[in-house]
Each structure stands twice: as structure tokens, then as C-alpha cells.
C-alpha positions in Angstrom: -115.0 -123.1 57.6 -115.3 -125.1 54.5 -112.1 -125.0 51.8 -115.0 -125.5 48.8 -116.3 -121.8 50.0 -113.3 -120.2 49.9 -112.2 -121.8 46.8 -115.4 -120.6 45.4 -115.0 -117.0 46.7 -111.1 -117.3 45.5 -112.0 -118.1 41.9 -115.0 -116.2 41.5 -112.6 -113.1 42.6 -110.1 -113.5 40.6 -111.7 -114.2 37.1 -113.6 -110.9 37.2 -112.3 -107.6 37.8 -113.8 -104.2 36.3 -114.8 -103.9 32.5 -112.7 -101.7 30.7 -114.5 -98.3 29.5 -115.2 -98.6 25.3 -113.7 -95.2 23.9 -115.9 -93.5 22.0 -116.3 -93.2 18.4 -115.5 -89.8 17.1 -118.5 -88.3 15.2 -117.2 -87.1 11.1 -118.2 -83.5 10.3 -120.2 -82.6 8.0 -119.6 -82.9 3.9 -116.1 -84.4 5.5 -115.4 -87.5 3.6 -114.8 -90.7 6.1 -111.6 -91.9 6.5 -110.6 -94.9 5.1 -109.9 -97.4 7.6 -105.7 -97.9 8.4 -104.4 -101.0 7.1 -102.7 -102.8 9.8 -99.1 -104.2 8.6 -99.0 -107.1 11.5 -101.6 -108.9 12.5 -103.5 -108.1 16.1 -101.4 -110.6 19.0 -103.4 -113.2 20.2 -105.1 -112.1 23.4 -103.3 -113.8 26.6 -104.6 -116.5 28.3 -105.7 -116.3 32.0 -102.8 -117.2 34.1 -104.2 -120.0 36.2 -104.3 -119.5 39.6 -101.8 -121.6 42.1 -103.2 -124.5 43.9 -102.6 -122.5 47.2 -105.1 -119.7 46.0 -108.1 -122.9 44.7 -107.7 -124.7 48.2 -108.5 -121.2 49.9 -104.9 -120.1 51.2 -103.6 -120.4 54.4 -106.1 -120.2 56.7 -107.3 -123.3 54.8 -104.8 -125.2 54.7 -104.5 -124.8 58.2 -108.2 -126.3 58.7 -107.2 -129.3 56.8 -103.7 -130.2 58.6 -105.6 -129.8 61.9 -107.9 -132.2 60.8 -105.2 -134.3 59.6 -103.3 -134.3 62.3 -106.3 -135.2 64.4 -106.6 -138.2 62.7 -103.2 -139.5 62.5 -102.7 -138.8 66.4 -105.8 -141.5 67.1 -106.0 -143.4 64.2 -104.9 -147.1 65.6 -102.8 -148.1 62.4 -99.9 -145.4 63.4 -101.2 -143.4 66.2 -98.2 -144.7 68.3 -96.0 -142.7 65.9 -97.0 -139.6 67.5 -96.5 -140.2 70.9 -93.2 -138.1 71.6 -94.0 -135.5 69.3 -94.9 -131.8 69.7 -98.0 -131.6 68.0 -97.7 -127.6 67.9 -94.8 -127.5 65.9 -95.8 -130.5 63.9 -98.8 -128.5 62.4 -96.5 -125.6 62.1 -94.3 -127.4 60.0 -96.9 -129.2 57.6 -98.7 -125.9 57.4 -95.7 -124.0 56.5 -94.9 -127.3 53.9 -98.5 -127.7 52.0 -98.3 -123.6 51.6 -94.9 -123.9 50.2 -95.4 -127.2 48.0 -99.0 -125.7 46.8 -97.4 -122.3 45.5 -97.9 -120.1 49.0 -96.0 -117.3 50.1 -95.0 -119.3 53.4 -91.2 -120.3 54.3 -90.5 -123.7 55.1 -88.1 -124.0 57.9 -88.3 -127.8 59.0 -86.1 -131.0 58.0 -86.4 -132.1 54.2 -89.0 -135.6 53.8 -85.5 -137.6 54.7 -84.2 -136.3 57.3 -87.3 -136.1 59.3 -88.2 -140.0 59.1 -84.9 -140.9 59.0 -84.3 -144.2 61.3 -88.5 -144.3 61.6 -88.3 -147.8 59.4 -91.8 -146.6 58.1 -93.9 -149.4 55.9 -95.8 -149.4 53.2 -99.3 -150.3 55.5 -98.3 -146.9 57.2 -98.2 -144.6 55.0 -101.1 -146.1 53.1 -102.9 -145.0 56.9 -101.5 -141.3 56.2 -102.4 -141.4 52.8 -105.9 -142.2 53.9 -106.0 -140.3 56.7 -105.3 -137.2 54.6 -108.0 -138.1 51.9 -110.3 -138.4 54.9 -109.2 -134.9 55.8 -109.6 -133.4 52.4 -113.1 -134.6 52.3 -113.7 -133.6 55.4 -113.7 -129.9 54.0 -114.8 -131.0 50.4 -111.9 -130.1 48.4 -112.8 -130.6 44.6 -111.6 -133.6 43.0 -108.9 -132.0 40.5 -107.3 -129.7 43.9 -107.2 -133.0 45.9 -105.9 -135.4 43.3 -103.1 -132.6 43.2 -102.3 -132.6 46.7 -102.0 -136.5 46.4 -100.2 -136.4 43.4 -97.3 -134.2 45.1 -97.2 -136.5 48.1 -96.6 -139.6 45.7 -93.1 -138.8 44.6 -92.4 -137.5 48.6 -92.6 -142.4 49.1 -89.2 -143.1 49.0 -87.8 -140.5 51.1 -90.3 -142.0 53.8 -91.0 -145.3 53.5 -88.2 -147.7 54.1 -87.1 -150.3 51.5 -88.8 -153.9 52.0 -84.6 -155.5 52.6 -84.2 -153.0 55.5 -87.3 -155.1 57.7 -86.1 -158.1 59.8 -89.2 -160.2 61.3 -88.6 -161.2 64.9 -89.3 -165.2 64.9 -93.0 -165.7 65.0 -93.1 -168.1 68.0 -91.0 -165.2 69.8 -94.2 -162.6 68.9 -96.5 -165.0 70.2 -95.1 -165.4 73.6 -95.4 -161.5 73.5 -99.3 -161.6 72.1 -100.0 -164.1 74.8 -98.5 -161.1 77.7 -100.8 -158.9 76.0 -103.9 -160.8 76.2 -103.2 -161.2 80.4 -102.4 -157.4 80.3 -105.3 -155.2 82.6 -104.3 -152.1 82.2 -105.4 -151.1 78.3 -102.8 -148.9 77.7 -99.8 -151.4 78.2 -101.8 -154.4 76.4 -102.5 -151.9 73.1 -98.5 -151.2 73.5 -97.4 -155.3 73.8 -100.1 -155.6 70.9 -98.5 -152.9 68.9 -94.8 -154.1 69.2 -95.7 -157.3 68.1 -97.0 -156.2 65.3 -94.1 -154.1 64.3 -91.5 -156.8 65.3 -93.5 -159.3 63.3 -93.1 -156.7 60.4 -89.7 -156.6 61.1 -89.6 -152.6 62.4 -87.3 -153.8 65.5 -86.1 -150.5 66.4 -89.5 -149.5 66.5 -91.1 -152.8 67.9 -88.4 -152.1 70.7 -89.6 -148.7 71.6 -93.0 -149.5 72.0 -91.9 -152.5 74.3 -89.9 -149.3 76.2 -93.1 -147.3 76.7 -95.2 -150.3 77.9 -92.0 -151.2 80.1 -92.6 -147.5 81.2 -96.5 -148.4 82.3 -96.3 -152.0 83.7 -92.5 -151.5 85.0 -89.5 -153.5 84.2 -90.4 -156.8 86.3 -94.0 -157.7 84.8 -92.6 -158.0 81.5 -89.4 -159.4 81.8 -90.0 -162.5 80.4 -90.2 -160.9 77.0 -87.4 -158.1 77.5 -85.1 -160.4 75.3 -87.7 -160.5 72.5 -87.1 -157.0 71.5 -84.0 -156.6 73.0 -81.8 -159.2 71.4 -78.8 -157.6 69.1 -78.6 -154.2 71.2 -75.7 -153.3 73.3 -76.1 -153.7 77.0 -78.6 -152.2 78.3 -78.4 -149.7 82.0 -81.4 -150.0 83.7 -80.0 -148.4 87.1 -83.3 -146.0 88.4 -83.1 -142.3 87.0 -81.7 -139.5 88.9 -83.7 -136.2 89.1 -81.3 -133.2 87.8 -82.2 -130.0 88.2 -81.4 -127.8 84.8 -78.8 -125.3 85.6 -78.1 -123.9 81.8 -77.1 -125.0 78.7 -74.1 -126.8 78.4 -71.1 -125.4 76.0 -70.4 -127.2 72.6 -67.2 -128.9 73.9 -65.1 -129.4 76.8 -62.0 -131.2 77.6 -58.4 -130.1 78.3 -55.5 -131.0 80.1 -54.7 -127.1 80.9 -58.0 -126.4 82.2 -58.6 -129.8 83.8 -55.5 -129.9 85.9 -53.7 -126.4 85.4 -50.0 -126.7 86.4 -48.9 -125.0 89.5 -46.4 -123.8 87.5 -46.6 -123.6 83.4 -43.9 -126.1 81.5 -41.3 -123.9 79.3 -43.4 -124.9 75.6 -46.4 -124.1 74.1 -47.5 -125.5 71.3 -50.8 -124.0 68.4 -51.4 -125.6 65.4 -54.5 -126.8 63.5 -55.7 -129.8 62.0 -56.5 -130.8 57.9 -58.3 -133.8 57.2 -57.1 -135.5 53.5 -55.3 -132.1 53.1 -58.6 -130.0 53.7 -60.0 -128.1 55.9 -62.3 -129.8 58.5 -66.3 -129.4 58.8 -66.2 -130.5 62.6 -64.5 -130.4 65.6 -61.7 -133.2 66.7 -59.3 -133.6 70.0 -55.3 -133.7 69.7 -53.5 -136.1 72.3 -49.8 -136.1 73.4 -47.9 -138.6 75.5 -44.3 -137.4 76.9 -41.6 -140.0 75.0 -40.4 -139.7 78.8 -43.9 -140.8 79.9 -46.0 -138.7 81.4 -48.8 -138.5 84.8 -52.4 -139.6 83.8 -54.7 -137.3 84.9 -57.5 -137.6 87.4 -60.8 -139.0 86.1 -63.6 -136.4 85.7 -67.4 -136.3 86.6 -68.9 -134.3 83.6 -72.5 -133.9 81.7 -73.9 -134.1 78.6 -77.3 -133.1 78.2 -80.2 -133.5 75.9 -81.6 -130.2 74.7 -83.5 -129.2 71.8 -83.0 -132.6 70.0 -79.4 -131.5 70.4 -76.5 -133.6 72.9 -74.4 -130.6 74.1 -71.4 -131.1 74.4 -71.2 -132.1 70.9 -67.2 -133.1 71.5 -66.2 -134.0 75.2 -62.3 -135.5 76.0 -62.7 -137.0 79.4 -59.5 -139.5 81.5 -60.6 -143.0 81.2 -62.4 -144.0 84.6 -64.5 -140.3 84.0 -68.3 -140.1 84.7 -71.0 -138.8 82.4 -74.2 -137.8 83.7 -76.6 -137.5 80.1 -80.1 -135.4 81.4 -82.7 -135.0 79.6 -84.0 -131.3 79.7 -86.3 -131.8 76.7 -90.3 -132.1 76.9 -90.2 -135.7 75.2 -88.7 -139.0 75.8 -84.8 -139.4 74.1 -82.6 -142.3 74.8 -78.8 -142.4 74.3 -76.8 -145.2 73.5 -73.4 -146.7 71.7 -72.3 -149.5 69.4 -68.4 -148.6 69.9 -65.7 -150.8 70.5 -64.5 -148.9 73.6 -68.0 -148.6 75.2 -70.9 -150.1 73.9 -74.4 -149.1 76.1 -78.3 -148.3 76.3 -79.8 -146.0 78.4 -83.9 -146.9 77.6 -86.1 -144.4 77.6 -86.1 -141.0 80.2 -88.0 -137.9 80.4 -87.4 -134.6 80.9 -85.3 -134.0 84.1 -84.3 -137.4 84.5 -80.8 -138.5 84.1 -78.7 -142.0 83.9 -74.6 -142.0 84.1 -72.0 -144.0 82.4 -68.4 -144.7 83.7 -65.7 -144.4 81.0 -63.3 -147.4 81.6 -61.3 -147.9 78.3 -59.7 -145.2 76.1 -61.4 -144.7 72.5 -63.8 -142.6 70.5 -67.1 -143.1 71.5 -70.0 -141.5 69.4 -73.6 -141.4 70.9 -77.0 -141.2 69.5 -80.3 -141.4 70.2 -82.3 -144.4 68.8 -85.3 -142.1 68.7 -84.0 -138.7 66.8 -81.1 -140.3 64.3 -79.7 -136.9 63.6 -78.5 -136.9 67.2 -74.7 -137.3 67.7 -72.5 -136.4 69.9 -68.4 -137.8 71.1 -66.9 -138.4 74.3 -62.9 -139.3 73.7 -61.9 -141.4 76.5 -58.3 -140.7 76.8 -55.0 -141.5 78.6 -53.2 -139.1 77.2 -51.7 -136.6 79.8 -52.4 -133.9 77.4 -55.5 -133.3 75.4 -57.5 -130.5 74.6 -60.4 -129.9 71.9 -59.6 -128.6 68.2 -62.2 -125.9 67.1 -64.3 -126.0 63.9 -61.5 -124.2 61.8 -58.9 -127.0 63.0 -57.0 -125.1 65.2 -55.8 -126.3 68.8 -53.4 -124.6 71.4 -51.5 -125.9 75.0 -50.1 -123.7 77.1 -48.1 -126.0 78.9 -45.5 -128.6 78.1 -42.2 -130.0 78.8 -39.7 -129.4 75.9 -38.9 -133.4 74.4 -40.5 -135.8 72.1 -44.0 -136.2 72.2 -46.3 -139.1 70.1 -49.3 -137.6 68.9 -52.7 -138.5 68.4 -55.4 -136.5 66.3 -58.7 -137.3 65.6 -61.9 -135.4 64.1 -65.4 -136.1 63.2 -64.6 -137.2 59.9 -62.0 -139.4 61.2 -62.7 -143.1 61.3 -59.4 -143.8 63.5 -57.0 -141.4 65.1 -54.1 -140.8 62.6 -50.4 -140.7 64.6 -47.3 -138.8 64.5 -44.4 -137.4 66.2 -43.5 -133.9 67.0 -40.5 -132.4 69.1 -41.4 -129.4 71.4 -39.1 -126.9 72.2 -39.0 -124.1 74.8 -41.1 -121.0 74.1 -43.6 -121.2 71.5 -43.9 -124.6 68.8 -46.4 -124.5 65.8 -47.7 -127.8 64.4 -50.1 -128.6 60.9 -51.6 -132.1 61.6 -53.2 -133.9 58.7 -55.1 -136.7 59.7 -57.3 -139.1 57.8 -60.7 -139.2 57.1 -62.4 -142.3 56.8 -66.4 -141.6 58.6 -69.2 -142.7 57.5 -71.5 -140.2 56.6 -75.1 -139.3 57.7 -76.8 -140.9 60.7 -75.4 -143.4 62.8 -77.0 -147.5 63.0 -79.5 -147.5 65.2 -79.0 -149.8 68.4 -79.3 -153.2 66.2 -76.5 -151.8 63.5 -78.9 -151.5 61.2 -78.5 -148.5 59.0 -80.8 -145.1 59.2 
């Protein structure tokens, strides 16, 4: 199928169209005198000009456009400058998407459903060498199907403004030393196996460009290939600045279902044998407002309280999603993170409390991570940055989860003093306060602080995304 056909067929159908009918003249009768021709008062409107038609209807519509992003994508996926870009994505759905995106952008009837230019490269650290390779790669496409100059220079022309939303500023890179890159080119000259010397070849190239986050997950996937001990000597190359990474073999897990959005309380945790006289609902503000995620609420007896038993627990990778999104574990508490996606995901942590990295997995393989210290931990994923998720490590002896809307409930507690502890998404620190609890039922309106940054978390090496 060539676009230049259908283009052809496109225009050559819409600037004809049936000629209208002339009316006929009426014939005068005889001896009749002829009229005298009306004199018009306002002059005759300028006839209209063709509407032009949209570029989706000159490239040929959607069947097209799907020609063209085929062939695009085909050349991206094996084209040597960013081919490794592609490796842990579903190419379906990326064709989908672009499809669905050149329809919409080109004036098509299509619907758009994927992340805005941002969002999607977010945390990629894309250069300016790379995109030039897309930028090609696409022209390359185009001319495959011999798109006319004026439809492709407008294709190109609407990708132009789309730079800075993809391309990441030149004070974002960080060069690894060079004498560091070249102990690594050196590994991947010994390298046999292709695969894992085009990969050493590859993060060198990006860590001499100063892409570490990238350089190190190509490092990752060669680590994958060779294994860990053949290319140790050069682990600290790409690893240097990260938190500490847990390279204990992965465990199989089988899937079992989807995990709920949060979990954690006291009640449900360790019900009591027999329910304390108070209860206590209430909900949570944040500045005074109403809050756009969930948090956890923690209470300590002022007559001290049992700590309650640690927990083994799971949070999962599914659908570029961590689920739980909010988890409120005892300190000494397991977490088991599987992976039940069809592409590699790592998770890992730069807080305080528990700073880790667990590589690179694939689906069905799991690592775990004892909690040790009480504090907020949020988790990402240094390959998808929109991934978060929070485990709240706590010593509390009550705790439970407060919903979307703010509101939280316990169904058993003493009557006495408590100190209180609230935290949400939006929260940089818990805020404290005090509350009393009396027998029967209590009712509480926390307002904590705010304070989170927004957006994406740092990748591994801090840097933003």
C-alpha cells in the first residue's frame, strides 16, 4: 500500500463531486416584450473557497498512517543508535498508541488514550543524538511510502515543538570519568557472546554521555546475559551513587490475584480478643483541604502500649502499577515485591529509613526486603518513573490506613491520652498531635501538613525525572 496512492485517490475524490444541473431559460411569448433585467441592490457574495482537506485525509487516513508507524517502529526497534530503548516495551500497544496519536495530531477522528509527550519519557534522560535517530528514522519511514514533501514537512513540523517534552536538558547529563568507560570498553572487547558485548558497548556510550540511569540499566541487562560474576569488576562503574543494591537470587511466585490498593491496620492485623471501650472516626485535611491521596494515622497509648508482631506482606508489580499503593507494616515486617508484568521493572528507595535496589526481574520473579526502622518509605521503579508506591514502617500499636476522602476509623482502644501521628501522600513529614479518647464513640479532624514534592520521584542517583 503506498500513502502517495491514497492521497491521490483522497484528493481527486474530494475536489469533484456532481455538476450542478443549469436551469433553464424560460422561452418569452410571442409580441410579449422582454423583461428588463432586475437590478440587484447588493452585490453577488464571493463564492467560498474550498475548505482544504486535513492532513489526516492527504496522508491517506488511518489505514495509512498505520503503514507508516509500522514502518517506523520497525526501524527504531533495530536501528543501533537507540534500538536498546525498546527492549522492555510492548510493541503492540506502542503502535496502538502512535497510531491513535498521528491520527489525532493530523486532524483524524481517532481518540488518544496514552500518556502526554512528558509523561511517557519521563526519567528516559533522552539526548539530542537520539532523537535526531527518531527523527531520521521517521523521515526514512515517510519515504518509504513516498509521502509528498508539503504532508511530510508537516508531520515534521508537528514533531518539532513535541523536543523539549522529550529530550532532556544538556545540565541534567553527568559523564562517568572517561578512564572509568574505558575499563568497561576494554570488558566489551573480551566479551564472546555478541549480545552482552553490544550491551557493555552501549552503556558506555550512554555513561560517557552522562545518561547514568540509563548507562546503568543496560549494564543490568548484560549483567542479566553474562551473570553477576563475569562483570563484577565494573559493577561499581555504573553503580556508584545508588543505594545498596539486593542481589539475593529471585524467588518464583505464583500470581494468585491482584492485590488491594492498601492494607495495614492494627484491628485487622491483631484483632483484640476482646474490643477496648473507645472507638475513634475522623478524617484527615492537608493545609486545611481536602486530600488527593491516601495517608496512615498512628497512636501510641501515653500509658504505652504492646508493639505488634511484624508481618510478611506483598506488593506487587502489575500493569506498571505497585499495588498496594499505601501499605503500614510493624518494623521487623517482610515485603515480598513480584513482578506479574510481561517486562522487566525494578524497585528501589532513596529514604532515610530504608534505602535499597532490587536490579532488574521478570515476570513471576520476586525479591523481599525486611523493614527494620520505623518511617515513610516511598518506592519506585527506575524504569517506569510514574511508579510509586508507600510502605509506613511503624511502631505504633495502633495504625490503620486513611481513605482517599481522608477519613479513618478504629474500633478498638483504651480510653486515655494518646500522641498521634498522621501522614499522607502530600505530606513531607508526619504532622503530631494529641487527642484524649473516651469510652464509646470519639470523633477527630486531623490537619496535617503538606510539604511533597510533586511529580515523579529521583531516579536511583537522586537525580530528578
Amino acid at each position: 500500500m503506498r500513502i502517495h496512492g491514497l492521497l491521490a485517490c483522497a484528493l481527486f475524490l474530494g475536489c469533484g463531486g456532481s455538476p450542478k444541473k443549469a436551469t433553464p431559460t424560460p422561452t418569452p411569448m410571442p409580441d410579449t416584450p422582454k423583461p428588463e433585467p432586475a437590478v440587484s441592490e447588493t452585490p453577488a457574495p464571493a463564492p467560498t473557497p474550498a475548505k482544504e482537506k486535513s492532513l489526516y485525509d492527504r496522508l491517506g487516513g488511518k489505514d495509512a498512517i498505520t503503514a507508516v508507524v509500522n514502518e517506523f517502529v520497525a526501524r527504531t526497534t533495530t536501528d543501533p543508535r537507540i534500538k536498546f530503548r525498546f527492549f522492555n516495551v510492548d510493541a503492540d500497544n506502542l503502535k496502538k498508541n502512535l497510531v491513535d496519536f498521528v491520527c489525532v495530531a493530523t486532524g483524524g477522528p481517532c481518540k488518544y488514550e496514552g500518556r502526554d509527550m512528558a509523561t511517557a519519557h519521563a526519567g528516559m534522560d533522552l539526548a539530542d543524538d537520539e532523537f535526531t535517530a527518531l527523527v531520521e528514522d521517521l523521515v526514512g519511514a515517510l519515504d518509504k511510502f513516498k509521502v509528498p514533501e508539503k504532508e511530510k514537512n508537516e508531520i515534521l513540523g508537528a514533531l518539532g515543538p513535541l523536543k523539549p517534552q522529550i529530550v532532556a536538558p544538556a545540565d541534567h547529563f553527568h559523564p562517568i570519568d572517561a578512564k572509568k568507560i574505558d575499563k568497561v570498553t576494554k570488558l566489551a572487547a573480551a566479551q564472546k557472546n555478541a549480545d552482552v558485548k553490544d550491551l557493555l558497548n552501549a552503556a558506555a556510550a550512554a555513561g560517557k554521555r552522562g545518561q547514568r540511569n540509563y548507562a546503568e540499566q543496560l549494564f543490568s541487562r548484560a549483567e542479566i546475559l553474562a551473570g553477576e560474576k563475569p562483570l563484577a569488576g565494573v559493577a561499581s562503574v555504573f553503580r556508584e551513587g545508588a543505594p545498596k543494591r539486593i542481589d539475593t537470587p529471585t524467588k518464583k511466585m505464583k500470581d494468585t490475584g491482584a492485590q488491594p490498593k492498601e492494607v495495614g491496620s492494627s484491628d485487622e492485623d491483631s484483632p483484640a480478643k476482646k474490643p477496648d471501650a473507645g472507638k475513634l472516626t475522623g478524617s484527615i485535611v492537608v493545609d486545611g483541604k481536602a486530600p488527593t491521596g491516601m495517608g496512615v494515622v498512628m497512636l501510641w497509648p501515653a500509658k504505652g502500649g504492646a508493639h505488634r508482631t511484624p508481618k510478611t506482606r506483598v506488593i506487587e508489580q502489575r500493569g506498571k502499577e505497585f499495588a498496594p499503593h499505601v501499605m503500614a507494616v510493624p518494623v521487623g515486617s517482610t515485603v515480598a515485591f513480584p513482578n506479574f508484568d510481561d517486562i522487566y521493572h525494578n524497585v528501589f528507595s532513596l529514604s532515610k529509613s530504608k534505602a535499597f535496589d532490587l536490579g532488574l526481574y521478570k515476570s513471576g520473579e520476586s525479591r523481599e526486603v525486611k523493614f527494620d526502622k520505623p518511617g515513610i518509605v516511598r518506592l519506585g521503579c527506575n524504569i517506569h518513573a510514574n511508579m510509586a508506591a508507600y510502605v509506613v514502617v511503624v511502631d505504633a500499636p495502633h495504625y490503620v490506613i486513611a481513605q482517599p476522602d481522608g477519613t479513618f476509623s478504629f474500633k478498638s482502644l483504651a480510653p486515655g491520652k494518646y500522641k498521634v501521628e498522621a501522614w499522607t501522600e502530600q505530606s513531607s513529614e508526619p504532622t503530631k498531635s494529641e487527642l484524649e479518647i473516651k469510652a464509646g464513640d470519639n470523633t477527630a479532624k486531623l490537619d496535617v501538613k503538606g510539604g511533597a514534592a510533586a511529580g515523579p520521584s529521583a531516579d536511583k542517583f537522586g537525580s530528578a525525572r
